[in-house]
N, C-alpha and C positions, 0 to 999 in steps of 0.2 A: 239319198237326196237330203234326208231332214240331218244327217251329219254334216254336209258342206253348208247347209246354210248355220248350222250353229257354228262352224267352224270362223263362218265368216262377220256373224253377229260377235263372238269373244273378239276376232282380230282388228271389227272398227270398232271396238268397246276398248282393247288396249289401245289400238292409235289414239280414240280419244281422249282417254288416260295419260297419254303420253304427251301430244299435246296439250292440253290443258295446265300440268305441271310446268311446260315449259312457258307458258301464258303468266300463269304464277311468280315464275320463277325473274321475270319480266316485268314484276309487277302490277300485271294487267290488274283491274277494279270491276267488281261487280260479276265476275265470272259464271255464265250459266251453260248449260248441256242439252239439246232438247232432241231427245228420240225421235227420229221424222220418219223412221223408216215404213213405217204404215201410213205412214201421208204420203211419199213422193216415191218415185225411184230414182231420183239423181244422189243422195245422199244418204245415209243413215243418222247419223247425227250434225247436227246445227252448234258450235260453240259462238257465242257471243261475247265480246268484252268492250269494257269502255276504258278508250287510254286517257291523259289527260292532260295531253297537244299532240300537234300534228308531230311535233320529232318523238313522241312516246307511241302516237301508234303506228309508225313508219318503225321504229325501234323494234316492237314489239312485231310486226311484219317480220323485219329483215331475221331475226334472232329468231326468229320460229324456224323460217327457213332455213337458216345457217344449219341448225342443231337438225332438221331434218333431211338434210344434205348428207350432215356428217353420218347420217344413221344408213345413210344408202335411201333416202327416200324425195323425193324430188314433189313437188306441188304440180299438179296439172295446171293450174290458172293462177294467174297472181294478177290484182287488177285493184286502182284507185290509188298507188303510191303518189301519184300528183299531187295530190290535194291532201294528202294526209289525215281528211276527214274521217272516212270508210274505206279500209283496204280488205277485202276478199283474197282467202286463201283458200283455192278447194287442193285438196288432198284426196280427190275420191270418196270416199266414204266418211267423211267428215270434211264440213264447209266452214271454216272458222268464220268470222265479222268480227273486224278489228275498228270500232266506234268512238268518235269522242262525243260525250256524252249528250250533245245537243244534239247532234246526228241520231244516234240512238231515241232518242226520246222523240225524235221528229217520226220515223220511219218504224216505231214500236214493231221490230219483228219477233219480239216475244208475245205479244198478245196476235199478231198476226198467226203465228204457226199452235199457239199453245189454244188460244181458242177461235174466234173467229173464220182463219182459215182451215182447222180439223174440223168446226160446226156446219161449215158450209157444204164440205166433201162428204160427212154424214147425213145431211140430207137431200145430196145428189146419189146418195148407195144405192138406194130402195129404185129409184129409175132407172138404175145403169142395170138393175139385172132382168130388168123386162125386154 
């Protein structure tokens, strides 16, 4: 058992990897990564970027997917290209957020996940095992 799960921690640590390169490679701005996998279980890792308009982070969507099309790998959810504000890519085990920077700063899901939301889950712990 503790083999499949490391198995599966390296393989969303490379999709991460691999994503995130291609966010780069895109020029995405402000690029972060945030371990979730002991906070939730819809995801393991959280990628955040801030494009900088709506046709960079529509751009920045569509090029992710292409490139993970081409790899045999398809998105489960693709969701916000309308608006080109905030477009959501989950891939599973990694949930990209494709932000322009107003959005981002409006919706701070960095300080959401990194403290406030792990602070709150920590001190509902100690009652969930009673």
């Amino acid at each position: 058992m503790t083999e499949q799960t490391t198995e599966l921690t390296s393989s969303s640590s490379e999709l991460c990897d691999t994503l995130i390169g291609l966010l780069e490679d895109g020029k995405g701005v402000d690029i972060i990564h945030l371990d979730v996998s002991k906070l939730t279980t819809i995801t393991d890792f959280m990628v955040i970027v801030t494009g900088t308009s709506s046709r960079h982070v529509n751009a920045l969507a569509a090029n992710t997917v292409s490139s993970m099309r081409d790899k045999g790998i398809r998105p489960r959810g693709l969701e916000g290209q309308e608006s080109g504000e905030w477009v959501l890519l989950d891939f599973g085990d990694v949930i990209i957020h494709i932000m322009q920077k107003t959005v981002r700063e409006l919706y701070d899901l960095e300080g959401l996940w990194q403290s406030g939301f792990s602070e709150a889950l920590l001190k509902r712990a100690p009652d969930s095992a009673d």
